[in-house]
N, C-alpha and C positions, 0 to 999 in steps of 0.2 A: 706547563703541559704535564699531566700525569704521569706516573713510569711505570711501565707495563712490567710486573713483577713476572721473573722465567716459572714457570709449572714446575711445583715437587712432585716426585713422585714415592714416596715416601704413605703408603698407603700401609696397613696395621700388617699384610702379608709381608711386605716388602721386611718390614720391620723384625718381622721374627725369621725371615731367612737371613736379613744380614747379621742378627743376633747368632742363630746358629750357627753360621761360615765362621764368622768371627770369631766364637767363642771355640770352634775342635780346631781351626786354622792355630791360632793363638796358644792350643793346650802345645798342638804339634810343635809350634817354636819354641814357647818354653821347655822342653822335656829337650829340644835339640841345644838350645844354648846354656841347658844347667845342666845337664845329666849326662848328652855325649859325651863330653871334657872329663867327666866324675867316671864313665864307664873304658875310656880309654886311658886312665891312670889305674882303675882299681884290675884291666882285664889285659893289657898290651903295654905299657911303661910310665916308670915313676919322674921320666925326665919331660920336664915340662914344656920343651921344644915344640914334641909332633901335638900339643894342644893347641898353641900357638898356628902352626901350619893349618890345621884343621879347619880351625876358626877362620883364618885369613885367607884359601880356598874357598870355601864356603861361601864368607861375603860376596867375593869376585864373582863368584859363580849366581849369586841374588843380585849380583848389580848387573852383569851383563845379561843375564837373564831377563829380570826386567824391563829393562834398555829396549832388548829385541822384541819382546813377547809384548810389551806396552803398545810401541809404535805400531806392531802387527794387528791389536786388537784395538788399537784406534782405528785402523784401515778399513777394518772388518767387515765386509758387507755380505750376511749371508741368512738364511730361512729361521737358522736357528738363534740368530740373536750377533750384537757386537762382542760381548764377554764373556754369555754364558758356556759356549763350546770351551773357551780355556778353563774354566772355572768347575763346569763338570769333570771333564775326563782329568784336571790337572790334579784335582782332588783324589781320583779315585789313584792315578798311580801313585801320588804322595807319598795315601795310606799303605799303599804297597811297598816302596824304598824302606818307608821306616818299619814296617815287621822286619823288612829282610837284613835291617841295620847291626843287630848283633852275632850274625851270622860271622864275622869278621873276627870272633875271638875264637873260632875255632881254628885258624890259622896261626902254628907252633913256632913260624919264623917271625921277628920279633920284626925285621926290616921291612918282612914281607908285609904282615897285618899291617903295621903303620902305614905303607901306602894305600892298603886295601881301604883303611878306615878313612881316610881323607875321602879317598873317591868315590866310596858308600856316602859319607856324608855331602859330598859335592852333587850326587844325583839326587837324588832326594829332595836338596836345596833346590834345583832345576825344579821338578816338578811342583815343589812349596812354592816356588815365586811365581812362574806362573802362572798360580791358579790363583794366591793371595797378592801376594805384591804386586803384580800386574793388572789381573784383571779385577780381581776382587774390591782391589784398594781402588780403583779406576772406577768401578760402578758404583761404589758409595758419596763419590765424589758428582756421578752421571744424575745419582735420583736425590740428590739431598741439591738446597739453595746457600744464599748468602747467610740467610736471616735462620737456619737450622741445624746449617753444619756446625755449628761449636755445641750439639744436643748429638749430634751422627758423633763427632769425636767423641764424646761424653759416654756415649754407648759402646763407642767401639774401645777405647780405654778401659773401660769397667768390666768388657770382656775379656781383655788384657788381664785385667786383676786376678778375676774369677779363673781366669784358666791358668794364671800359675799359681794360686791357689789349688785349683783339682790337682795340678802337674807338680808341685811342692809335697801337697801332703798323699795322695795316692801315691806319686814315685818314691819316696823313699821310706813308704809302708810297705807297698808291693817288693821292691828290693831287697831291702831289710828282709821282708817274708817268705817271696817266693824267685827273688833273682830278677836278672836283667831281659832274660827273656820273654817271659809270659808277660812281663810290663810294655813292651814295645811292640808283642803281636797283638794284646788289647789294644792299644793306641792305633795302632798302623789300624784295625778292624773297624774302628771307631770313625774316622777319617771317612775310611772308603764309605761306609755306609750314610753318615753325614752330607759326604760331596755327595752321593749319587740320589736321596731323595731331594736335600735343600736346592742341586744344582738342577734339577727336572722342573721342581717350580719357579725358580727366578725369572723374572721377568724383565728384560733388558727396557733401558730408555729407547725409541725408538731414531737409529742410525740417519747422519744427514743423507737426502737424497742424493744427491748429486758427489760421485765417487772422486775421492781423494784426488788432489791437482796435479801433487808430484809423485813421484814414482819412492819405492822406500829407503833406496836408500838416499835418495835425496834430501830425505826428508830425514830420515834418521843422519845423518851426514850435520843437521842443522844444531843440534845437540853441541858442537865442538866449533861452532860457526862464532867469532866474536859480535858481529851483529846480536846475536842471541844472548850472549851475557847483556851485553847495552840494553836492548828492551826490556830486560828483566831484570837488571841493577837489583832492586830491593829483592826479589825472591832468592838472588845468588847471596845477598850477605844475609838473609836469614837461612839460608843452608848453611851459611859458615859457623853462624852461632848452634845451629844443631849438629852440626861435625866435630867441635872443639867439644860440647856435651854429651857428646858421643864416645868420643875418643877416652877423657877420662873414664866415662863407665864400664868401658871395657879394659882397662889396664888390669882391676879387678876383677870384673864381672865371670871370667872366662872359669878362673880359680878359686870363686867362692866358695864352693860344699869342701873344694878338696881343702883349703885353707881351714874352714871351719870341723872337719872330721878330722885330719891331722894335726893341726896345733893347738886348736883350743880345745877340740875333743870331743866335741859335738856329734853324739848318730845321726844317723840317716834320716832314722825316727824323729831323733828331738827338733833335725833341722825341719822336717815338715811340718810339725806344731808349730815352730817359730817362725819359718816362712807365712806358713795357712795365717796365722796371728796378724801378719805385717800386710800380707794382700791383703787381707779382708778387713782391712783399716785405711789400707792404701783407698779402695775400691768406693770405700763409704765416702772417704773423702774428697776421691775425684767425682762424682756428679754435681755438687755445688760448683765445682771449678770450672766443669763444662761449661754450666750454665750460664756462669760467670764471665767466662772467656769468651759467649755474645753479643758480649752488654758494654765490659769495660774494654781499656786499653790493654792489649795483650802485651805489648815492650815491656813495663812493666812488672807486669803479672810474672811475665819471664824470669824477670833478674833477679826478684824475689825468689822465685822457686830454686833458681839455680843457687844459690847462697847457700838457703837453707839447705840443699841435698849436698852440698858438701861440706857444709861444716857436718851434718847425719853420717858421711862417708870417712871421716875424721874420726867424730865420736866411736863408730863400728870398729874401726882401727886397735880403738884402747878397751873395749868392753870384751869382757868373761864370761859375767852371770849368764844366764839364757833372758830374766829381764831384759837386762841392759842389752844385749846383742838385739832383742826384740825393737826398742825403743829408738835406739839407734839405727836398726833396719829400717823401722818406718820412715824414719825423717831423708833417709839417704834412697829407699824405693818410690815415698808417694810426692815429696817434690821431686822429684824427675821426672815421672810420670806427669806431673801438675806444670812443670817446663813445656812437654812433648807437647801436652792434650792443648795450651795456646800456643804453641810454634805450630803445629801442624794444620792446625784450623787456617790461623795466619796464610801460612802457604797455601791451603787450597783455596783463600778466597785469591793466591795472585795466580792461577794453574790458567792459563790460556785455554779458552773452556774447549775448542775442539784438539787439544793437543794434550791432555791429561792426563791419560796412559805413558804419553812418554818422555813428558816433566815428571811424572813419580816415578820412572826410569832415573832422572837426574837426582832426584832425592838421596837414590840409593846408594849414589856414589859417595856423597856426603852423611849420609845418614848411617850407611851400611857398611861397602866398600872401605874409604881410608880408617873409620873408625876398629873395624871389626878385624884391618890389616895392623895399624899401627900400634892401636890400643893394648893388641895381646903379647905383640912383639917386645913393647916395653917393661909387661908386667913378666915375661920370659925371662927376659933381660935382668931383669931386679931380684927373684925370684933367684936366679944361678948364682948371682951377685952377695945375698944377701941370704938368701935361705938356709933353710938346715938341713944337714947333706943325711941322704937318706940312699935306699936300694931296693929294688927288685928285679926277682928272677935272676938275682948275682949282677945288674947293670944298676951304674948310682943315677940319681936323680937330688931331686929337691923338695923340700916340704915349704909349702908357699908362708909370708910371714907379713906382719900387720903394714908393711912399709906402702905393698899395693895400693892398696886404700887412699893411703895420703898424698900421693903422690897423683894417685885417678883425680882424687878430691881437686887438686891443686889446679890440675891441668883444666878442668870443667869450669870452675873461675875463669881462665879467659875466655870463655865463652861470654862475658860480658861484655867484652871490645866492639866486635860486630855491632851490639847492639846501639850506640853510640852514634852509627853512619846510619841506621834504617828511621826513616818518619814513624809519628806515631800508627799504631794502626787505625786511629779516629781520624786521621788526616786526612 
């Protein structure tokens, strides 16, 4: 008997609005996960604690967010669409959290702005997830198929690239030039006007007729349910092998610029040549991989990549020159990304197709949450441990030192275990 292939909806409109979401969504996280950390050391303290805190707020705050806002706009039965009402208005206040984000260093108490900047950075997060990690990431998954999605990740990766590319070399030209300010009310401007023409045209998949069984929180209640790990066995230990690759990225990830402006020596400037250099090699590289990652065995594909991005995460460790930090960025930036773009494809062909909103809530816990909790806490940890004692504003802190790296590197290698228990993906 023939098999009734499901309808894409994947039409050339569709295609440049999830380009554009993607790609100011995307600028917005990267400027929040390289530059907050960078702007709360160079403007509020040298101790690398309340970075750590920030970061691991944050995630919580993307993962419960998610969680909630996923399940809701799976529920969603209304005129204006299942995602689109998240996705427009979530956009436009976004863009508005993140102008109002450096507002916080006008605050003279050191104890004080520290809390203020977590909580700046936790709303913001709210409105980012949201609009992207909830619904956004939820309707790419609604208009794309089996036989496409590993070309949707492809896409949506490469806008990954491209925007911390712009958010690499614009942010610390703009800084370097004109400060932290005027870089974050462009950005925040950017956003708002992005979500509010791309979100007026999107076009949702149309919502099943017949309204949802259970009630929500029943239903959200399911998420924690052991039943639910059982019929989803293989999707949970591909979340584990994305959470252990997680986890090492972020031991580093949180202290990169400050590590590279303070101990190697690197500006702001130089760091966004050699960022822009590394994305935009990353970026070239990941579309064959897309492509790739619908054809072949992604297990695989996987383990290869993870290898290489940390022996790249090792190499970065011992390099000086601006080359060699370049070279060694690439191999530790584009396999990992090259990990993500077949792990995530992978997951969404196992996403229970009317519950996808709030399996990519479950993601986040693994992907986002313990990673973005543990990951920072240990490069914290290492960093007091190990670092070069340093001071501002008469309070010590820490200058971050090459240890982060190998140690991330290290931890990211188990992320091969997992893969040992899941079947092929041709299977």
């Amino acid at each position: 008997m023939e098999t009734i292939k499901p309808k894409s909806y994947l039409t050339p409109v569709a295609w440049v609005i999830m380009t554009a979401l993607a790609l100011t969504g995307q600028i917005a996280w990267a400027v929040e996960n390289s530059w907050f950390s960078t702007f709360t050391y160079d403007t509020i303290t040298h101790d690398p604690g309340p970075v750590a805190w920030m970061v691991g707020a944050s995630a919580i705050t993307a993962t419960l967010t998610t969680l909630f806002m996923g399940t809701l706009s799976d529920r969603t039965r209304s005129r204006w669409g299942r995602r689109r009402p998240y996705i427009l208005i979530g956009y436009v206040l976004w863009g508005l959290s993140t102008a109002l984000f450096p507002t916080v260093a006008y605050i003279q108490v050191t104890s004080l702005a520290v809390i203020m900047v977590v909580l700046a950075d936790s709303v913001m997060t709210f409105f980012g997830s949201t609009a992207n990690d909830a619904a956004f990431s939820a309707w790419t998954a609604d208009v794309a198929t089996s036989d496409t999605r590993g070309r949707v990740e492809g896409v949506l990766n490469l806008s990954l690239f491209l925007a911390q590319i712009v958010a690499m070399v614009a942010a610390g030209i703009l800084i370097d030039t004109v400060g932290y300010f005027i870089f974050f009310y462009s950005l925040g401007g950017i956003v708002i006007v992005v979500g509010l023409v791309a979100g007026s045209l999107l076009q949702d998949v149309p919502s099943p007729a017949e309204p949802p069984a259970q009630s929500f929180w029943a239903e959200f209640s399911e998420l924690f349910n052991l039943d639910t790990l059982r019929q989803n066995r293989p999707l949970f230990i591909l979340l584990i092998n994305i959470m252990l690759t997680a986890i090492g990225m972020q031991v580093s990830f949180p202290y990169m610029i400050i590590y590279l402006n303070n101990y190697v020596g690197v500006t702001k400037t130089e760091f966004s040549i050699i960022g822009g250099a590394v994305m935009l090699g990353s970026a070239i590289f990941s579309i064959p991989f897309g492509i790739l990652a619908d054809r072949w065995d992604k297990r695989p594909m996987i383990a290869v990549a993870t290898v290489t991005s940390s022996l790249g995460g090792i190499l970065l460790s011992l390099a000086r020159s601006l080359p060699l930090l370049a070279l060694s960025g690439f191999l530790w930036q584009a396999f990992s990304m090259c990990a993500s773009i077949a792990a995530v494809a992978w997951l969404k062909d196992m996403l229970p197709e009317q519950k996808r909103g709030k399996f990519l809530g479950v993601r986040m816990i693994f992907w986002v949450a313990i990673p973005m909790v543990v990951g920072p806490l240990i490069g914290s940890n290492l960093i007091q441990a190990f670092g070069v004692p340093t001071s501002f504003n008469g309070a010590p802190g820490f200058i971050p030192v090459p240890i982060i790296f190998q140690v991330g590197s290290l931890i990211s290698l188990l992320a091969l275990i997992p893969l040992v228990f899941i079947h092929s993906s041709r299977s």
